[in-house]
C-alpha positions in Angstrom: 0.0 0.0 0.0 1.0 3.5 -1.0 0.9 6.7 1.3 -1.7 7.8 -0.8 -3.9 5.2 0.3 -4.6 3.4 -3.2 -3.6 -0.1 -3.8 -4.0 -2.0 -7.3 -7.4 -3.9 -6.2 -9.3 -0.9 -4.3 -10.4 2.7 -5.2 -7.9 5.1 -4.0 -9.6 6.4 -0.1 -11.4 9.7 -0.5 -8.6 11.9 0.7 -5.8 10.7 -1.1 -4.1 13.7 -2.4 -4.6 15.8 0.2 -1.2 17.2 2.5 -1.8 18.0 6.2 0.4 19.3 8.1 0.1 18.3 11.9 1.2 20.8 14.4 -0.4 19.3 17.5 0.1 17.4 20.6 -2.1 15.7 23.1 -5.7 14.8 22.0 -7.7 16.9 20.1 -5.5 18.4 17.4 -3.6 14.3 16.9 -7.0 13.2 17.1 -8.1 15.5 14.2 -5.1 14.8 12.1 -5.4 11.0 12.6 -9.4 10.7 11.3 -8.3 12.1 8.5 -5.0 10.5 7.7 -7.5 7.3 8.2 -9.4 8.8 5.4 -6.4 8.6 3.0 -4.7 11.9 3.4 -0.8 12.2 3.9 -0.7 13.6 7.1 3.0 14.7 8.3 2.9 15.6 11.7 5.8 18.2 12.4 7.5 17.4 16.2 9.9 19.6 18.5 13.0 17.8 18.1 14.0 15.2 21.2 10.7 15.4 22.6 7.9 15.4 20.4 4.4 15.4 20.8 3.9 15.6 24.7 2.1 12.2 24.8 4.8 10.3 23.7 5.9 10.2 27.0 2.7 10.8 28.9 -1.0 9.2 28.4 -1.0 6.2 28.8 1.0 2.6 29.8 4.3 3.0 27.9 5.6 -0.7 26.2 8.6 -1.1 25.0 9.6 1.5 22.9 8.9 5.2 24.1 5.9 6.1 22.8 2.4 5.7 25.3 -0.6 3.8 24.0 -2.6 7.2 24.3 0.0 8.5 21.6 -0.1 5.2 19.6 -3.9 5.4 19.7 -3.8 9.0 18.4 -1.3 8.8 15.7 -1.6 6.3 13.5 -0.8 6.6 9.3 1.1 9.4 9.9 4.8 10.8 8.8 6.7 12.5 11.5 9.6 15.1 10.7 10.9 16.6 13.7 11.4 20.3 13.0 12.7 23.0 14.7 10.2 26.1 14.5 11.8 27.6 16.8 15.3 28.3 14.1 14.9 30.2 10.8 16.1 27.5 9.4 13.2 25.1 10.3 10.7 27.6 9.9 11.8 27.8 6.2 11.8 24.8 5.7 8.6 24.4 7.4 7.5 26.9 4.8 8.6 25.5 1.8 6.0 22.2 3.4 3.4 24.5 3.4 3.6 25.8 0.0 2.2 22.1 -1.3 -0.5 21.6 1.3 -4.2 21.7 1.6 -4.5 21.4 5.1 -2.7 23.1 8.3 -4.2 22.5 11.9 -2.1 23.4 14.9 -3.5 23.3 18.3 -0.6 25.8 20.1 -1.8 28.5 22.3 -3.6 31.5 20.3 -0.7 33.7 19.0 2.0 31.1 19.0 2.0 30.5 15.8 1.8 34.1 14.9 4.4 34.8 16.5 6.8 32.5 14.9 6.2 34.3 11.5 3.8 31.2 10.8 0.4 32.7 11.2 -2.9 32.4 9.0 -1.7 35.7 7.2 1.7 34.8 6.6 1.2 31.8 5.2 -1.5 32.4 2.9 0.6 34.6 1.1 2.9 31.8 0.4 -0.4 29.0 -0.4 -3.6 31.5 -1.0 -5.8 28.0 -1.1 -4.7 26.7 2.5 -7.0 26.0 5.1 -5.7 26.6 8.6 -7.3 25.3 11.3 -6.6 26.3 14.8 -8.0 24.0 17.6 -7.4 25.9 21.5 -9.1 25.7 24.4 -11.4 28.8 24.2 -11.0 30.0 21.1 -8.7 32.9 19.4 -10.7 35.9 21.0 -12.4 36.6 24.0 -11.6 37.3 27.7 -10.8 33.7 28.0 -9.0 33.0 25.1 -5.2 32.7 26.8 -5.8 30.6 29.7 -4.7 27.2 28.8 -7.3 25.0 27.5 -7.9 21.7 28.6 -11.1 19.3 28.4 -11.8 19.7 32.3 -11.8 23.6 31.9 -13.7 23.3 29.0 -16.1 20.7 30.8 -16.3 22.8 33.6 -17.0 26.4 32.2 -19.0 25.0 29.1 -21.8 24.4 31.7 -21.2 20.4 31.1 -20.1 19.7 34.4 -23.2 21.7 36.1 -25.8 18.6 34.4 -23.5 15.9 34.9 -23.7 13.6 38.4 -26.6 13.3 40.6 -28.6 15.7 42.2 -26.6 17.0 44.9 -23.3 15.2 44.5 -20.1 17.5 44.2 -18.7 18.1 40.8 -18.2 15.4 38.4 -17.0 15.5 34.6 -18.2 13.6 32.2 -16.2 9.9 32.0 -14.4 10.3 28.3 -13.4 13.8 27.0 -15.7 14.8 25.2 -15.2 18.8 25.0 -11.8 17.4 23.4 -13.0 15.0 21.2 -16.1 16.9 20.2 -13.8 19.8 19.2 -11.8 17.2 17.1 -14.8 16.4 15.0 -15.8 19.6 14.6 -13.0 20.5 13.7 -12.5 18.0 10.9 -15.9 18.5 9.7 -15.0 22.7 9.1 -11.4 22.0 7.5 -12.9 19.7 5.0 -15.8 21.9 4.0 -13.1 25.1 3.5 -10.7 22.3 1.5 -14.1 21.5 -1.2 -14.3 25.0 -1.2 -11.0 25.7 -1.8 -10.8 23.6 -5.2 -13.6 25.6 -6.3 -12.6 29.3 -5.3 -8.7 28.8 -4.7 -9.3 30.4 -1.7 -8.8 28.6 1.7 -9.8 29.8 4.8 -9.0 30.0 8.9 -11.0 28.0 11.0 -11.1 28.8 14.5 -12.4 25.7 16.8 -13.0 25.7 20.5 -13.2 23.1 23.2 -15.4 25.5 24.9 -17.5 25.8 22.0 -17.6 22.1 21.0 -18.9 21.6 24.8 -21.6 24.3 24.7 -22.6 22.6 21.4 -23.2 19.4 23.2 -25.6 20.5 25.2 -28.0 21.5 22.8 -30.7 19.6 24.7 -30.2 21.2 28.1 -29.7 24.5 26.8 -33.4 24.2 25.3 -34.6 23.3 28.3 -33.1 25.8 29.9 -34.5 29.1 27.4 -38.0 26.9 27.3 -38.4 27.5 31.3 -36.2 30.0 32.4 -34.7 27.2 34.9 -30.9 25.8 34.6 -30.9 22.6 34.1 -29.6 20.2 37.0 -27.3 17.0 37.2 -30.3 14.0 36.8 -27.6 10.9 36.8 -28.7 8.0 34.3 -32.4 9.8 34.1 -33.5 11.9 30.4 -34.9 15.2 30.9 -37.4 14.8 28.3 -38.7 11.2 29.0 -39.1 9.0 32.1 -38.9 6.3 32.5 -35.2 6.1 30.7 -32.8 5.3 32.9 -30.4 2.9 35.0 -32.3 0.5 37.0 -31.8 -1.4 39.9 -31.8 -5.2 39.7 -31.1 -8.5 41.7 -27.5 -8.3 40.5 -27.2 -4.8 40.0 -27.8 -2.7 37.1 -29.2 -2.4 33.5 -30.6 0.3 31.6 -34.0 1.0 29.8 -36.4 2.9 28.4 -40.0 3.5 27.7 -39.6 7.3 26.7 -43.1 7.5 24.9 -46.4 6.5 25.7 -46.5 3.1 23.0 -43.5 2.0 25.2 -44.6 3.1 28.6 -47.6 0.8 28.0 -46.0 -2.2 26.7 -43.7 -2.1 29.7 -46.9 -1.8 32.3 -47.9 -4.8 30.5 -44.3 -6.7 30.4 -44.2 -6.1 34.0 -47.6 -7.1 35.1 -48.6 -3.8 36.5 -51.9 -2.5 35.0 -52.1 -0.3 38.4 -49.1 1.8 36.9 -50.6 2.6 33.6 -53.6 3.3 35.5 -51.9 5.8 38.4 -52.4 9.4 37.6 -49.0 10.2 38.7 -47.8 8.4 35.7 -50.5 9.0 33.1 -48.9 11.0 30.8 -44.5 11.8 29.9 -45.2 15.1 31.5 -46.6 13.3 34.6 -43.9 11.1 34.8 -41.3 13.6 34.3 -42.7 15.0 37.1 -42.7 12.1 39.4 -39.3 10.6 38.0 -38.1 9.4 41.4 -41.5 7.5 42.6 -41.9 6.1 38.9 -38.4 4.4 39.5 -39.0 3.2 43.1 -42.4 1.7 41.7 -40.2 0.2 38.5 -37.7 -1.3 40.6 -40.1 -3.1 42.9 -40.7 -5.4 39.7 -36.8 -5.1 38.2 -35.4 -6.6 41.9 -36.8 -9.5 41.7 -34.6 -10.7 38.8 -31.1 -10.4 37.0 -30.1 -7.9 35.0 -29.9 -10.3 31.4 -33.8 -11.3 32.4 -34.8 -8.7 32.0 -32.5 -7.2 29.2 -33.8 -10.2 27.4 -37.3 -9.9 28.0 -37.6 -6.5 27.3 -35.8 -6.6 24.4 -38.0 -9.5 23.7 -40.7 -6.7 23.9 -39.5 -4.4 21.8 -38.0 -2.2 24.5 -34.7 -0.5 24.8 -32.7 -2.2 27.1 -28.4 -3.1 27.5 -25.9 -4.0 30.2 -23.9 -1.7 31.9 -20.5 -3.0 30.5 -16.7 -2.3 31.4 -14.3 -1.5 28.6 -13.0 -4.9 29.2 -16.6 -6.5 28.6 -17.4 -4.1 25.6 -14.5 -4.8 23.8 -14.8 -8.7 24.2 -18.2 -8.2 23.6 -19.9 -10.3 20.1 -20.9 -7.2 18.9 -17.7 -5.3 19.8 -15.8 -8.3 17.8 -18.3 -7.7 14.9 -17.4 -4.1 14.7 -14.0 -4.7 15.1 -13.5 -2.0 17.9 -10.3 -3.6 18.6 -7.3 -3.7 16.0 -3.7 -4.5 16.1 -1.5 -2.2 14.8 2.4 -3.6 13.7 5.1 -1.4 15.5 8.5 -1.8 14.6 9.6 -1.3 18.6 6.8 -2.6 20.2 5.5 -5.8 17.9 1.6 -5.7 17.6 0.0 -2.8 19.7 -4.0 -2.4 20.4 -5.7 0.4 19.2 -9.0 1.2 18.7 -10.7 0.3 15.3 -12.0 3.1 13.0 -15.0 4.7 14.3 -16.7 5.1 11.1 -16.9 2.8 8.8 -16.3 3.6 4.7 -17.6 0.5 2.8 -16.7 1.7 -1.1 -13.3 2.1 0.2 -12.4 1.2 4.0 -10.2 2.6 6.0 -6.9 0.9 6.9 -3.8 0.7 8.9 -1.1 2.2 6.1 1.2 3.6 8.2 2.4 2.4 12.2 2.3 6.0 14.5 5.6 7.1 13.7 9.0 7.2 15.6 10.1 11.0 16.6 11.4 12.0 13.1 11.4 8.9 11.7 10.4 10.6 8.2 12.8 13.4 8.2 15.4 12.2 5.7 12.5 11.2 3.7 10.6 14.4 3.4 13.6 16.7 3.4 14.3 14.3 -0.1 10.7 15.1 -1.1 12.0 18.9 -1.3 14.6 18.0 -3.1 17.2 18.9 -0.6 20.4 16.8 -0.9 23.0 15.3 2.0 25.1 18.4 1.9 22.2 20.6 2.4 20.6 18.7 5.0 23.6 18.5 6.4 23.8 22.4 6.9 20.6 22.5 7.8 21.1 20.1 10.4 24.2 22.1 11.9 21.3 25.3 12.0 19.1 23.4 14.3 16.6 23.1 11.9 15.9 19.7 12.6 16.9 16.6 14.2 19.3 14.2 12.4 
């Protein structure tokens, strides 16, 4: 298989052609860059010299070798150059990348860039069709926009955190990061609108993207209950503020989840159950009314859900044609038939570390599916290669190596 993502027997994969440059570390911006490298595009992520990308050291159990798994997991089919930004040498050089690519995303704080000589501005001058993407923690203007931006922050002053837990529990966050990972996908979904844009205008474009943002965005459904009633929303645990019952529910051996979240299902559970009295109790005649009573509808629920296991009654509402699952572990969800079937778990060769888990591809292309081209790279592992690319010979690189530019 080719960089470009094309092999004799399959359709080249939709983004083949298509030069990012990554200029990221930790999560969202590697994130990004990695969904669409999946997609076929050569992505070359450009590292500080002898340390890299922050999570190669950090995130994660570490194996052999000295990358994480968190960076493993974030960086596959990907070139790495590590380059100096910080020399006029390696910025040059870093220009003469960007005069051939589509695609820039960096994820520095705002005015880092800028101040290297490598802002939007700058380099537009050198590539009028580049998009430049800029993913920080509360965006590139604003009162907050220089505090440093992590999920938790962005969690936290998003209004996320203020709907998440139970009712009168201290602060809790969300499990996985989602103001992070949410700013990833929006992010990808804005560069490659500007780069279809681009090919028809010659004109790219710089995209601003926000954890903050991507949070607030999230929460579309609280924030509509909130301008409906004039009353912020509060932490509800497992329970939906639009629908009740739909929820985690207690059981003989623990917990499961269901839901009858209109009337059609609310019925059909009464009647799973065996409780006509509960489709006939005012308290729970209509979703209003049980919205209303949401913590005496689940007492009344559980009275019937203790007195078996959890798969019962999985399988017999499910049976019913009612929404029902476990509550799994990673371990159980990966292992899981249906995890197999979706191939949530891959092994990616390493060249230090033999085969390495990481998660499969979370979308899946059937004309032309995604696929494990590249291993995440070693720190500059495709200098030499991409300095040839630019046509710069051993006795160049070797002058440009004595300037710092980048590492040998």
């Amino acid at each position: 298989m080719d960089a470009a993502g094309s092999t004799p027997d399959q359709r080249p994969l939709p983004l083949a052609g298509i030069r990012v440059l990554d200029v990221t570390q930790v999560m969202a911006g590697p994130f990004a860059c990695m969904l669409l490298a999946d997609l076929g595009a050569d992505v070359i992520k450009i590292e500080p010299p002898g340390s890299g990308d922050q999570t190669r050291g950090s995130m994660g159990f570490k194996m052999k070798g000295p990358d994480s798994l968190g960076f493993i997991n974030m960086n596959r089919n990907k070139r790495s150059l590590a380059l100096n930004l910080k020399t006029e040498a390696g910025r040059e050089l870093f220009k003469r990348l960007v005069a051939d690519a589509d695609v820039l995303l960096e994820n520095y704080r705002p005015g880092a860039m800028r101040r290297l000589g490598l802002g939007y501005d700058e380099l537009a001058r050198i590539n009028p069709r580049l998009v430049y993407t800029s993913i920080s923690g509360f965006g590139q203007n604003g009162p907050w926009a220089d505090r440093p931006g992590f999920d938790l922050m962005a969690q936290a002053m998003s209004g996320v955190m203020s709907v998440t837990g139970y009712p009168g529990s201290p602060p809790v966050k969300a499990g996985v990061p989602v103001a992070d990972i949410g700013c990833a996908l929006f992010a990808v979904y804005a560069t490659l609108a500007a780069v279809i844009g681009a090919r028809s205008t010659g004109q790219g474009q710089y995209i601003d993207a926000a954890l903050f943002d991507a949070a607030m965005a999230f929460s579309v459904w609280d924030v509509c209950d909130y301008w409906g009633t004039g009353k912020p929303p509060e932490p509800l645990g497992t329970s939906n503020k639009m629908a009740a019952p739909y929820q985690a529910m207690a059981c003989s051996d623990g917990w499961f989840v269901m839901g009858a979240n209109n009337q059609k299902l609310w019925l059909k559970l009464c009647e799973v159950l065996g409780r006509p009295e509960l489709a006939a109790d005012p308290r729970f005649a209509t979703n209003a009314d049980r919205l209303a009573h949401r913590a005496e509808l689940a007492e009344a629920l559980e009275q019937s859900f203790r007195q078996n296991t959890k798969d019962h009654w999985v399988d017999k509402l499910l049976a019913a044609g009612l929404p029902a699952g476990p509550i799994l572990g990673y371990p159980e969800a990966f292992e899981s038939e249906h995890g197999k079937a979706r191939q949530m778990r891959m092994e990616i060769d390493h060249p230090i570390d033999g085969k390495v888990p990481s998660i499969g591809f979370p979308v899946k292309l059937m004309g032309t599916p995604q696929r494990v081209r590249r291993h995440p790279p070693l720190l500059g592992e495709h200098t030499a290669e991409l300095l040839a690319e630019l046509g710069i010979d051993d006795g160049a690189r070797a002058a440009l190596a004595a300037q710092g530019a980048f590492s040998p």
